[in-house]
C-alpha positions in Angstrom: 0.0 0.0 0.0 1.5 3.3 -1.6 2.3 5.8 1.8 -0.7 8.7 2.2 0.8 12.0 1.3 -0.3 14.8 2.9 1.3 17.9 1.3 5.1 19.5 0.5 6.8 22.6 0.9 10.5 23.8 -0.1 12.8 24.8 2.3 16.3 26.0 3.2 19.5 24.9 4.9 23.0 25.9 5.5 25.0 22.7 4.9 29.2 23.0 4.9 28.5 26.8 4.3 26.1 26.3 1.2 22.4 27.0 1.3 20.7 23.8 0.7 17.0 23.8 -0.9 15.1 20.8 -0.6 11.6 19.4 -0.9 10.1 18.7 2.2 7.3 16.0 1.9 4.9 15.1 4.5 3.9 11.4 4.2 2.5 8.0 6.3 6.0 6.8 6.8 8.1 5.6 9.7 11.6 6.9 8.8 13.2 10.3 7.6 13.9 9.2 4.2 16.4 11.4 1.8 16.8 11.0 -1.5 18.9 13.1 -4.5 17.7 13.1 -8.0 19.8 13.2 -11.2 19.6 16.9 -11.6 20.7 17.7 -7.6 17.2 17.8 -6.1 17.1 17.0 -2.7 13.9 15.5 -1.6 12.7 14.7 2.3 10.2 12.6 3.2 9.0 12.2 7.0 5.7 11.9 8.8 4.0 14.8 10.1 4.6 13.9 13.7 8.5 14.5 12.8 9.4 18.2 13.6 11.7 19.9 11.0 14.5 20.7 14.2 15.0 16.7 13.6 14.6 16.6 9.9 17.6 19.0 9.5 19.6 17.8 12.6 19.6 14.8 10.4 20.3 16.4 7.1 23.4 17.9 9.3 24.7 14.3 10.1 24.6 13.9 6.6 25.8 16.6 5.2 29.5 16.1 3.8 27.3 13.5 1.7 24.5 15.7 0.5 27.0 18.3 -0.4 29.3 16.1 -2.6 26.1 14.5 -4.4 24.2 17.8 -5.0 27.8 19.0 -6.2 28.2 15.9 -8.1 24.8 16.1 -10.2 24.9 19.8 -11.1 28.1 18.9 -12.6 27.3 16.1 -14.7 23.9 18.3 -15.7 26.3 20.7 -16.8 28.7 17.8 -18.3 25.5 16.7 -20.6 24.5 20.2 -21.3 28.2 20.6 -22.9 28.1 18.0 -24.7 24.6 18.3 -26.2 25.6 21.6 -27.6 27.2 21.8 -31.0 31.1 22.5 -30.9 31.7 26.6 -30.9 33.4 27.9 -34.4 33.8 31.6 -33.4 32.5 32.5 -37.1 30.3 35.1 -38.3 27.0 35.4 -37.2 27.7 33.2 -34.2 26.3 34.4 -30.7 28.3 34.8 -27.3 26.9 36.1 -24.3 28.0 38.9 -22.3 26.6 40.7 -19.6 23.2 39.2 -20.1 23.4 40.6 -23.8 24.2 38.5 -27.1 26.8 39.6 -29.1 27.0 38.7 -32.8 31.0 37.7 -33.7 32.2 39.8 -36.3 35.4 38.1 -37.9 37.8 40.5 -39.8 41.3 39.8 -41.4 43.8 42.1 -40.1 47.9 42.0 -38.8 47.3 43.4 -35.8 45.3 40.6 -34.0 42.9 42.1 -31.1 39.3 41.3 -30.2 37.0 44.3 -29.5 33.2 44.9 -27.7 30.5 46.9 -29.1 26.9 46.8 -27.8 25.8 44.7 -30.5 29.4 42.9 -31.3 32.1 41.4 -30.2 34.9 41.7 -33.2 37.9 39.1 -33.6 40.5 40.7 -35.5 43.0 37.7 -36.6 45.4 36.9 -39.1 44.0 33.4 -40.0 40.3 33.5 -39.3 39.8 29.2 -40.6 41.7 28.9 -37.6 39.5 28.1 -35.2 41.7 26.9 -32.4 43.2 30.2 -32.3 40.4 32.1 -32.3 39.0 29.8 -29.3 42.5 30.6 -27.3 42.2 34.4 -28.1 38.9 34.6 -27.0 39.4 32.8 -23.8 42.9 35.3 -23.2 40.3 38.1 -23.6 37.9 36.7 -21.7 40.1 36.6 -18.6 41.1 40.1 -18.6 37.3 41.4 -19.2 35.9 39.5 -16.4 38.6 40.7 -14.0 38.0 44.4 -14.9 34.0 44.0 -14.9 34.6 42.0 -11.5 36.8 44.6 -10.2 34.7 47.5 -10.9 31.7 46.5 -9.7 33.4 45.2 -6.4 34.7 48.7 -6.1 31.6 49.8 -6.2 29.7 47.8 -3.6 33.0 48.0 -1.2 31.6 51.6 -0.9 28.3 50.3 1.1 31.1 48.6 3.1 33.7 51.4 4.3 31.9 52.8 6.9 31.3 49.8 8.4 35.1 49.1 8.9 35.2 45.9 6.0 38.8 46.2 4.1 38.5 45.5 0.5 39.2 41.9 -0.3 41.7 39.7 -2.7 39.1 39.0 -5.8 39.3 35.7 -7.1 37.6 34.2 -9.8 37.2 30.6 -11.4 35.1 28.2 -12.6 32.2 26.9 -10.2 30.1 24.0 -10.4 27.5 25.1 -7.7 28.2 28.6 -6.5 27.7 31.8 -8.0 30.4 33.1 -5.2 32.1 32.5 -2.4 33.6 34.5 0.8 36.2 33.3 3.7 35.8 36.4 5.7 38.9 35.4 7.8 41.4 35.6 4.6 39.7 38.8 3.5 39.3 36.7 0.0 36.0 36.9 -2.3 35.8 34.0 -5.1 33.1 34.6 -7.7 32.5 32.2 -10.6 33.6 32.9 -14.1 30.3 32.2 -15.5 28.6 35.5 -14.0 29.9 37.4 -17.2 27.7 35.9 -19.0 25.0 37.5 -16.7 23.1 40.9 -16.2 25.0 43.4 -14.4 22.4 43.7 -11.8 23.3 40.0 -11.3 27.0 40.5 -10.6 26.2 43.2 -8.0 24.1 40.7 -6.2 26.2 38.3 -6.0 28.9 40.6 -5.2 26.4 41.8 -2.1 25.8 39.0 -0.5 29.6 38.0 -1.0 30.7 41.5 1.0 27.6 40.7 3.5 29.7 37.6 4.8 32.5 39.7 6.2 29.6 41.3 8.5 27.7 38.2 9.0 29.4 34.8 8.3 26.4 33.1 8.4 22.5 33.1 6.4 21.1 34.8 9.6 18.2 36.9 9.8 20.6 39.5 10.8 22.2 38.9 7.3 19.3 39.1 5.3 18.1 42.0 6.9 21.8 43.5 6.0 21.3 42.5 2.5 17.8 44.0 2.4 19.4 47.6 3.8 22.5 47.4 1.3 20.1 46.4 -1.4 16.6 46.7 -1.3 15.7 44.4 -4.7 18.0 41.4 -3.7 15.4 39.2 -4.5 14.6 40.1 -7.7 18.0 40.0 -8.8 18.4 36.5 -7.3 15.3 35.3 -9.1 16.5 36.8 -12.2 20.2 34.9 -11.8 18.1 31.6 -11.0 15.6 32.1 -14.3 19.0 32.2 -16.7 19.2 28.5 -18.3 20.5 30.0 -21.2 24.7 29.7 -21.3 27.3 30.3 -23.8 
């Protein structure tokens, strides 16, 4: 006889420093039962007598495990969605995305080899433009030094907000990241944001960037640091959503 369900809701926890979100059901069952799906769901099921204190103490027993398999199923969903798109040729009329904008690549012949960034375009300027490996290797050069100088700025920016309040700027690091958007150790004085944010609206940077900076104040997802986040920046939440709604990637 299939267990009686008697309603869900999503929920929040803090597990090795990450927020968590899973699916809390509320079944005719005799044992908190955790699963993870393919695509890094995490799903509770427990009866209703079961307070949630207990569900999460023991999600928190658990939680070096949860961690590595969410971590491990966003990045073979991201594995597959690589794969599944069609090999990048940097030719005209392809699309990349910057800054939550698509630029059409404009490929020109020239000596002088350079790419360059309109509103509309993103120009590679290259001696042999068949070459495709080249062209890949120049763009990811470029890349590099774009996303530190966007990065930069807009942590300059923010760090503002964060003078008066006694919070030295940071070391800004960035790399590829499989299930953050950012990171902060607030006792190095270092802020790690993920590569792939370029590729995002600028309004989306600065949120991350927020909460990032937020960390040095509050180390922790505490009311206290949401209510921070909501004085610094009164529309986090719409930004968030809008970072969560991109499925779209270059």
């Amino acid at each position: 006889m299939a267990a009686r369900v008697y309603g869900s809701e999503v929920r929040a926890i803090i597990l090795e420093g990450k927020e968590i979100k899973y699916e809390l059901t509320r079944k005719s069952v005799k044992n908190v039962n955790l699963r993870i799906d393919a695509a890094g769901n995490v799903k509770v099921s427990a009866s209703r007598r079961v307070p949630v204190n207990y569900i999460e103490a023991f999600m928190r027993q658990k939680r070096a495990l949860i961690v590595a398999a969410v971590e491990r199923a966003q990045e073979n969903s991201r594995r597959r969605q690589q794969e599944s798109r069609p090999q990048r040729q940097y030719a005209d009329g392809e699309q990349l995305t910057l800054l939550g904008s698509k630029r059409a690549v404009k490929i020109i012949k020239s000596g002088m080899e350079r790419i360059d960034l309109d509103d509309e375009s993103i120009y590679f300027r290259v001696k042999k433009p068949e070459d495709t490996r080249h062209k890949e290797l120049m763009y990811e050069k470029w890349l590099k030094e774009y996303q530190r100088c966007v990065y930069e700025e807009i942590c300059r920016q923010v760090h503002t907000q964060f003078q008066p309040c006694g919070v030295n700027y940071p070391v800004i690091r960035i790399r590829r990241m499989t299930s953050r958007w950012g990171s902060c150790q607030p006792c190095k004085g270092v802020v790690t944001l993920n590569s792939r944010l370029i590729e995002t609206p600028p309004d989306c940077i600065e949120y991350v960037v927020m909460h990032e900076f937020c960390h040095f104040i509050h180390p922790d997802h505490s009311k206290a640091f949401h209510a921070l986040m909501t004085r610094m920046m009164p529309d986090w939440k719409q930004r968030r959503q809008l970072l969560n709604s991109i499925s779209e990637w270059n």
